[in-house]
N, C-alpha and C positions, 0 to 999 in steps of 0.2 A: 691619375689620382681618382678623378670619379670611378673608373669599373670596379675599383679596389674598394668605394664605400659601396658602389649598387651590389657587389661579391658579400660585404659584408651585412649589409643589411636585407639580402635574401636567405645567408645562412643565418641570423639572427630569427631571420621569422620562420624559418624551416625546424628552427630546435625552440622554438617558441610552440608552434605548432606539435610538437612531439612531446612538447609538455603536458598541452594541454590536452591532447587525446588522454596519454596514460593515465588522467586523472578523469577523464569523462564516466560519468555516472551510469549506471544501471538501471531502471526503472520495470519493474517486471512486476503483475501479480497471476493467481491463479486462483480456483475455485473448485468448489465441491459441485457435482452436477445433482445431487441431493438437493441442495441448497436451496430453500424456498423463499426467493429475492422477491418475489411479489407483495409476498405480506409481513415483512417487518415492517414492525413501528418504533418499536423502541430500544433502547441499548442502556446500557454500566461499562463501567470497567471492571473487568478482572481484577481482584483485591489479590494478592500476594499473601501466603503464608509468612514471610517473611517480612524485615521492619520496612513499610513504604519508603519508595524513594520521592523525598520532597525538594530535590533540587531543582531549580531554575528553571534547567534544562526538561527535565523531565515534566515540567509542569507549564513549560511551553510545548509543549508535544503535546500530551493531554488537551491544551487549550486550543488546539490547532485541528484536534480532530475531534473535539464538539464543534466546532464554527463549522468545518465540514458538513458534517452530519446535520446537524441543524438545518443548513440551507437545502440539503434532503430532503427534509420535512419529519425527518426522525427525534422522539423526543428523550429526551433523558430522565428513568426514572428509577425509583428504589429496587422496586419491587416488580418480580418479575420480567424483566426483560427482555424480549424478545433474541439481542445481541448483547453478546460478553465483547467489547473491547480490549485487548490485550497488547502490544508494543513493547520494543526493546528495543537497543542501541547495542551491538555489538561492535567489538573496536576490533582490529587488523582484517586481515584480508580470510575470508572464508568460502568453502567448497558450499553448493545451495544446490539443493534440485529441486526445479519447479517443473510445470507443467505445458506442454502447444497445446492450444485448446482456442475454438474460436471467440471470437471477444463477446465478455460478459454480458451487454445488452442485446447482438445478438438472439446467446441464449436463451436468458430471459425473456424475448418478444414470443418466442417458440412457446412460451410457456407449457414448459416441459419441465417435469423435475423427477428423477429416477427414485428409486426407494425399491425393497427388496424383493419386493411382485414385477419389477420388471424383469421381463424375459433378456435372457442374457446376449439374443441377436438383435437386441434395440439397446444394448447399454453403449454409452458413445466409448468407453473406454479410456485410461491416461496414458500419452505419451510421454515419457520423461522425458527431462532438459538438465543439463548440469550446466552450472555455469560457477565463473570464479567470481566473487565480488571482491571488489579493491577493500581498500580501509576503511571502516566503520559502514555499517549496513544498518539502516531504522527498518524492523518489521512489522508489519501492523497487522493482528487478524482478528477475522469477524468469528465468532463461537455461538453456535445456536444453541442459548441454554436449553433449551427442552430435550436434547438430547446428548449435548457437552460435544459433539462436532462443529471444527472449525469449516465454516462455510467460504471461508474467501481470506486470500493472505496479498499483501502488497510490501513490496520492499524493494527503498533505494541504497544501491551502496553509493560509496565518496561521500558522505555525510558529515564527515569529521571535519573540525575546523577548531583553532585556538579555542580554548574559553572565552566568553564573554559576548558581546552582541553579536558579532561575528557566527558565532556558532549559536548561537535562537534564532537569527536569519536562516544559516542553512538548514536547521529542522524543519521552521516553517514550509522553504522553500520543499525541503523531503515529502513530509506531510502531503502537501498540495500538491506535488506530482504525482502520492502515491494516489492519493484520491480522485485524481484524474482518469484514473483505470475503473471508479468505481463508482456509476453515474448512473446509480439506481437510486431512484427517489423511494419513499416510504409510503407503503401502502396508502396513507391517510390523506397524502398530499397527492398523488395520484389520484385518489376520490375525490377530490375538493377540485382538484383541477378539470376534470368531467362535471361537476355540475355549472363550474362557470360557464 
């Protein structure tokens, strides 16, 4: 009788474990090497042509990437902004091409930022990545108004989850990982931080 429950509860945790792989997350973002990460300060969100969406949900997302940002040293303002803010929640499983490219701060320490005078044997070039994401994928990306180029995109799939707290916890948690990737402080708070 024991080998028959230690049988049963290693195939238990074998198809337990096969559960929760296929539902394991994605966590990826990418970036413009344009992108001048050194001196932003401030950001908006992208206003939609279309009627806002004021649900819950969507307004825990929002909330989740000021607190972000904020502890960046980035500030939130009308007028003029340096970053456009934009996010979506896409539901089922979708095709995504992103970018290999070395990691963002990295880059940034290099401070190096390409623009259309650089010679075309110093441009680092993109490598594309295709990848599948599961169900529901939050995107979040950074848009340099001065020029309406998106500087930097992050996005988790598995995102989805019933309505109700359940799923404003997994935003949060989206949010915060995707922000994980993105651990550039604000020009202002970079300053401040050199004169202490």
């Amino acid at each position: 009788m024991k080998p028959i429950s230690t049988v049963a509860v290693l195939l238990l945790g074998w198809m337990l474990t096969g559960c929760f792989a296929a539902r394991e997350s994605r966590i990826e973002s990418d970036y413009s090497y344009a992108g001048d990460f050194r001196h932003y300060r401030t950001y908006n969100f992208l206003e939609s042509n279309t009627e806002p969406d004021t649900s819950r949900l969507s307004s825990t997302v929002r909330e989740a990437i000021q607190t972000h940002l904020r502890s960046q040293g980035y500030r939130l303002v009308n007028r003029r902004p340096d970053l456009l803010v934009s996010y979506r929640v896409f539901d089922g499983a979708m095709r995504f091409t992103g970018y290999d490219q070395p990691d963002l701060t990295q880059w940034v320490k290099k401070e190096e930022v390409e623009s259309e005078d650089t010679p075309e044997d110093q441009k680092q070039g993109y490598k594309r990545v295709r990848y599948l994401l599961s169900d529901g994928t939050l995107l979040i990306t950074l848009i340099e108004r001065k020029n309406g180029r998106a500087v930097w995109q992050g996005y988790a799939s598995n995102v989805s989850a019933p309505v109700g707290s359940q799923a404003l916890v997994s935003m949060r948690r989206a949010v915060r990982s995707i922000f994980d990737r993105y651990r550039i402080l604000s020009e202002d708070y970079q300053q401040e931080a050199q004169i202490r």
